[in-house]
N, C-alpha and C positions, 0 to 999 in steps of 0.2 A: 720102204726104206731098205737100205743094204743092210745084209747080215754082217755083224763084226765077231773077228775072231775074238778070242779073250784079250790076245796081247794086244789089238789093234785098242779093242773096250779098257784097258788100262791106259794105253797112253794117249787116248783122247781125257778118260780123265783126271790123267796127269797134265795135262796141258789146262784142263779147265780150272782146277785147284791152282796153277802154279800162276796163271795169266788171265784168269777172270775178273780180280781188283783193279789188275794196272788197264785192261781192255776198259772198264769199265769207268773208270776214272777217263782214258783218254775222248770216249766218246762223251762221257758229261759235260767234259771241258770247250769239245768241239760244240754239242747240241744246245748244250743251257739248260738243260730240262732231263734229270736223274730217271724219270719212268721210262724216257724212251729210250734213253742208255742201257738200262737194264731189257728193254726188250732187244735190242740189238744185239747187246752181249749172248743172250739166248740163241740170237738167230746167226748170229755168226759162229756158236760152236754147231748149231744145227747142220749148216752149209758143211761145213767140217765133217760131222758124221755123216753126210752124202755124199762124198767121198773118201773112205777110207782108204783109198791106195794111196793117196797124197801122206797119209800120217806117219809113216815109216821113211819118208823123202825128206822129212820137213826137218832143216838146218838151221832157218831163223823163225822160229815160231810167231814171236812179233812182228816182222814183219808181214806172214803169211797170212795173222789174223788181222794184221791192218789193212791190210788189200780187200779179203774180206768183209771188213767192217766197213771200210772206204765206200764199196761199192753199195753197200746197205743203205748206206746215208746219203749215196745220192738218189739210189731208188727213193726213198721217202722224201726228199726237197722235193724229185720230182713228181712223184703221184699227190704232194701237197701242192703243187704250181698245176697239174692238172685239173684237179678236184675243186680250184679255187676257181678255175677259167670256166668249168663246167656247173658251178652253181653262179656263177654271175652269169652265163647264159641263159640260165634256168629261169632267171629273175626275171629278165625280161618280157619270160610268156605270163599270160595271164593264170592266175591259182587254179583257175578249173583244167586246164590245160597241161599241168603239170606232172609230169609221171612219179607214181611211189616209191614209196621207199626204197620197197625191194626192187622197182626197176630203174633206178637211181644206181642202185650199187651193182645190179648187172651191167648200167653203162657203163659205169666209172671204170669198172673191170675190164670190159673191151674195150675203152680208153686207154685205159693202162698197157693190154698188150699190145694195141696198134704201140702206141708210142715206141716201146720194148722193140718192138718189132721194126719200126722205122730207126731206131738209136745202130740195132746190130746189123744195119745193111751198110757198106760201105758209101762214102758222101756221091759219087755220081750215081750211083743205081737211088738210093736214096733222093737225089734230087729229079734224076728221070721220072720215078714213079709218082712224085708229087708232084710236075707240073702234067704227068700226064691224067693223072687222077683226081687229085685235088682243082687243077687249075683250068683240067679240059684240052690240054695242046695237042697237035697231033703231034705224032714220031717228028714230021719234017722240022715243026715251028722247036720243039726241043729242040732237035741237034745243032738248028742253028743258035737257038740262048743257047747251049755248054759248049759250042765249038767243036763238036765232034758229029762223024759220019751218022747216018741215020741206021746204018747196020749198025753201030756201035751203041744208039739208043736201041733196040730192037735188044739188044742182049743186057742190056741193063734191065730193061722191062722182061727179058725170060728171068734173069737171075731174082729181081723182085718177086715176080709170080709162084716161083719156086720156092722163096723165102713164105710166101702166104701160105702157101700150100702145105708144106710142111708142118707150121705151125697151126693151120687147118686140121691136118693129120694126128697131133697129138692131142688136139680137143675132142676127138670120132672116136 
């Protein structure tokens, strides 16, 4: 985690003190369910202290931690829409066949970053590398579904590859 200066370490928890209720209240209202509000409220000052250069910028605190929080809440809808896809898969195989616990939660987790990983590519590179991966097409049969040159798929699948790679790289 980043080091914070002292003034930086005061006014995160002046922000936390002054806007912890009302954060915490607006995600109850949005979620329905007070426990996961309160872990949010945690993880969205957490996000905060991972960048302290932001803390001395910040003009509308509310809305910085709404944005924030925003995006918490949909990370969780989504890894709950995943997690739901991925034990109804699971169902289907017979009990002996079944992977444990713990490799249960290592898929779920490279579920989760594929997903991540597929949300932060832009929608043509994102659709290139899904019919070229998921669906089997070659470069040609793409570029004629998107409308576009077969070089132009070609650098949609460099930019994907590079996106993999990357995120490849921070897990080594």
């Amino acid at each position: 985690m980043n080091n914070l200066t002292y003034q930086e370490d005061k006014e995160v928890t002046a922000l936390y003190i002054e806007h912890k209720s009302w954060l915490h209240r607006w995600l109850r209202n949005k979620l329905q369910c007070d426990e996961l509000a309160r872990d949010l409220v945690q993880s969205t000052f957490v996000r905060l202290l991972l960048k302290p250069e932001t803390i001395n910028e910040l003009k509308q605190p509310r809305a910085y931690l709404t944005t924030i929080a925003h995006g918490l809440v949909n990370d969780h809808w989504r890894r709950q829409h995943v997690e739901q896809a991925y034990l109804e898969a699971l169902a289907l195989y017979p009990e002996e066949l079944c992977p444990s616990e713990e490799h249960r939660a290592i898929a779920l987790d490279t579920l989760m970053e594929l997903v991540s990983l597929l949300a932060n590519m832009k929608k043509p590179v994102h659709d290139a590398f899904i019919l070229s991966q998921i669906e089997g097409l070659t470069y040609r049969q793409i570029s004629d579904k998107l409308g576009v040159s077969e070089r132009t798929i070609k650098t949609y699948m460099a930019d994907a590859m590079l996106q993999c790679l990357r995120v490849k790289n921070a897990y080594s």
